[in-house]
N, C-alpha and C positions, 0 to 999 in steps of 0.2 A: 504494500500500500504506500501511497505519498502524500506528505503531511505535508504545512502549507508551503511558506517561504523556508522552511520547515524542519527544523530540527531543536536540540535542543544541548543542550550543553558543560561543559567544567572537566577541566583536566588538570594534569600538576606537570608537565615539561614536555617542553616545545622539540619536534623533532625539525630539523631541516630536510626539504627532499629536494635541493638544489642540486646535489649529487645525485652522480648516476644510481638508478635502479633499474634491476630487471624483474620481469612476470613470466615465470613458464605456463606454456598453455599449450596443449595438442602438439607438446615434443619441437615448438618453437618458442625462440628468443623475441622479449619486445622490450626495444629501450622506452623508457618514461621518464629519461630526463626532463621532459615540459612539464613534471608536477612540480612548479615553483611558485613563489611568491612575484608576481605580474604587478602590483597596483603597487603596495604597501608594505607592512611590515607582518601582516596576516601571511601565515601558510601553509599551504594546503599540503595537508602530512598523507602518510599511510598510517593508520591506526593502529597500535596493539591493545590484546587486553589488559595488559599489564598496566600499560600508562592510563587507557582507554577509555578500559572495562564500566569503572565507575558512572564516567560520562555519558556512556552512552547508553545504559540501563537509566541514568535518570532522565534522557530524553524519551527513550519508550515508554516509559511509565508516565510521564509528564501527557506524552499524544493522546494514551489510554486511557487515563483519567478526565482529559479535558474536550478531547476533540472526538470526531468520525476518521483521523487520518488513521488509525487502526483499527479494526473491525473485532476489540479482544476486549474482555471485562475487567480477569485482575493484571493487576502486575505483574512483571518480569520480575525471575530473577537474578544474582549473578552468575548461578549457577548457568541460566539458559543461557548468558549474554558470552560466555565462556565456549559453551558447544557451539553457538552462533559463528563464533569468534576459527573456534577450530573444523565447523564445517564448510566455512569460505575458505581455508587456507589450504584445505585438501582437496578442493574444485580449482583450486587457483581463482577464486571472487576477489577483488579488489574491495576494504573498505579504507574510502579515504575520505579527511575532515578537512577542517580549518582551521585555527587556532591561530586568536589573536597576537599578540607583542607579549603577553600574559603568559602565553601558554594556557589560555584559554579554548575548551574543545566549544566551535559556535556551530557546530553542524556537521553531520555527515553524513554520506553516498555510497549505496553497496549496490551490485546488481546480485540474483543467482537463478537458478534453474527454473525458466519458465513453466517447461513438465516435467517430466521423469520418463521421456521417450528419446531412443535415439535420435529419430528425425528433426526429434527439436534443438539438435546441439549447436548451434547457429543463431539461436535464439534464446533471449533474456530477461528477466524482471526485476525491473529497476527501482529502488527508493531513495527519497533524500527529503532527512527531516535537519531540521535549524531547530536550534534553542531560543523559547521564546522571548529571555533578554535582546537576542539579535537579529529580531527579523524587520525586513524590510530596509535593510544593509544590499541587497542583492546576492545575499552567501549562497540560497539555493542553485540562483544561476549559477553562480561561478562552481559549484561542485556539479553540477549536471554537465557542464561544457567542458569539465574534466573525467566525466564519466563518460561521457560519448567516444572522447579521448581515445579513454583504456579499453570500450570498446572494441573500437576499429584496431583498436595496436593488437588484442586478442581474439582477433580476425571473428567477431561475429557479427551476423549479419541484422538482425531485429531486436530493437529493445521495444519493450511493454512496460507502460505504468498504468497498473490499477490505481482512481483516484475515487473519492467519492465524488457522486454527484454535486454536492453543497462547497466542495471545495475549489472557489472560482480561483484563487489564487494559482494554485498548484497546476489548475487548466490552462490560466492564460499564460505563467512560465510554461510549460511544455510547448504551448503553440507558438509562444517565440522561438522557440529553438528548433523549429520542424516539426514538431510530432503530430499527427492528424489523429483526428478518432477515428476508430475501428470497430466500435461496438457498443452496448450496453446490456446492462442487468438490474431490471427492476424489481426492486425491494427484495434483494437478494439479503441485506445485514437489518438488523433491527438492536438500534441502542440509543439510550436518552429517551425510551421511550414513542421510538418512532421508526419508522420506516427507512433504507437507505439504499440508493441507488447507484451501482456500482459501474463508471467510464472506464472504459479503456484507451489510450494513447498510445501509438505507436513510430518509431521512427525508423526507415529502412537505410541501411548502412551500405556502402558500397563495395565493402568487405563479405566474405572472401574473394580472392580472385581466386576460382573455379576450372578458369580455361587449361 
């Protein structure tokens, strides 16, 4: 699911990814040297749980408590945010954030397994929630346009964000950055007491090359 501008936030030390990284994916090499600091003194890290972990369970819980951008009752815990953390790392899933001058976590961006079919290894499902101290900074964009990024560097070809319906925010970033709708799902979740209708957004990459 994707929350609005949308994430949520707090970490204790700043990592730099100015430096070279690699991502192995499908038995090939992708550089990501471009996860840098662009603007300011903000930088857009790779996560670990260790540093992470904290932060980014209290933005889940924060979405879940408050909003529709997750479709879940109780909270996380560390335990889950732990297995989360080591089931991207053995898909090879990217999670990457943002972190102020502070070393503050203001948001971050993971894609992973659309289905659990082969045919769909090409294909993705994307989120990116912001800490709601920091929204309306543009953090969402700027992790989404690094998640297209590491898309295409990890040669797939479609991403998908399930959004709720009531969530214009989260629609109108995706639609700047390409994504069209593809679908819906009426009054598929029900919480707050109401009904919730579930968008699909999609953006086609021009990854792999096939030929």
């Amino acid at each position: 699911m994707i929350s609005q501008d949308n994430c949520q936030e707090g970490s204790t030390e700043t990592i730099s990814i100015t430096s070279r990284c690699e991502i192995h994916h499908k038995n090939k090499l992708y550089d990501t040297a471009y996860l840098m600091n662009r603007e300011n003194t903000d930088q857009v890290i790779h996560c670990q749980f260790p540093l992470h972990g904290q932060a980014i369970l209290a933005i889940f819980n924060e979405a879940i408590a408050t909003s529709t951008a997750l479709y879940e009752y109780q909270p996380r815990t560390l335990a889950t945010i732990e297995t989360w953390f080591r089931t991207k790392a053995e898909h090879n899933y990217p999670v990457i954030g943002m972190e102020d001058s502070n070393g503050i976590l203001m948001g971050f961006a993971t894609y992973g397994t659309f289905r659990p079919y082969a045919a769909y290894q090409y294909s993705v499902e994307h989120s990116v929630y912001v800490d709601a101290k920091f929204r309306n900074r543009g953090i969402g964009k700027q992790l989404l346009q690094e998640l297209i990024l590491l898309a295409q560097q990890q040669n797939y070809h479609a991403m998908i964000g399930g959004i709720d319906g009531s969530n214009q925010i989260s629609i109108k970033l995706h639609q700047s950055l390409g994504f069209t709708h593809c679908g819906s799902i009426k009054e598929v979740g029900f919480k707050f007491d109401r009904w919730l209708n579930l968008e699909f957004y999609q953006l086609i990459l021009s990854t792999p090359d096939l030929s």
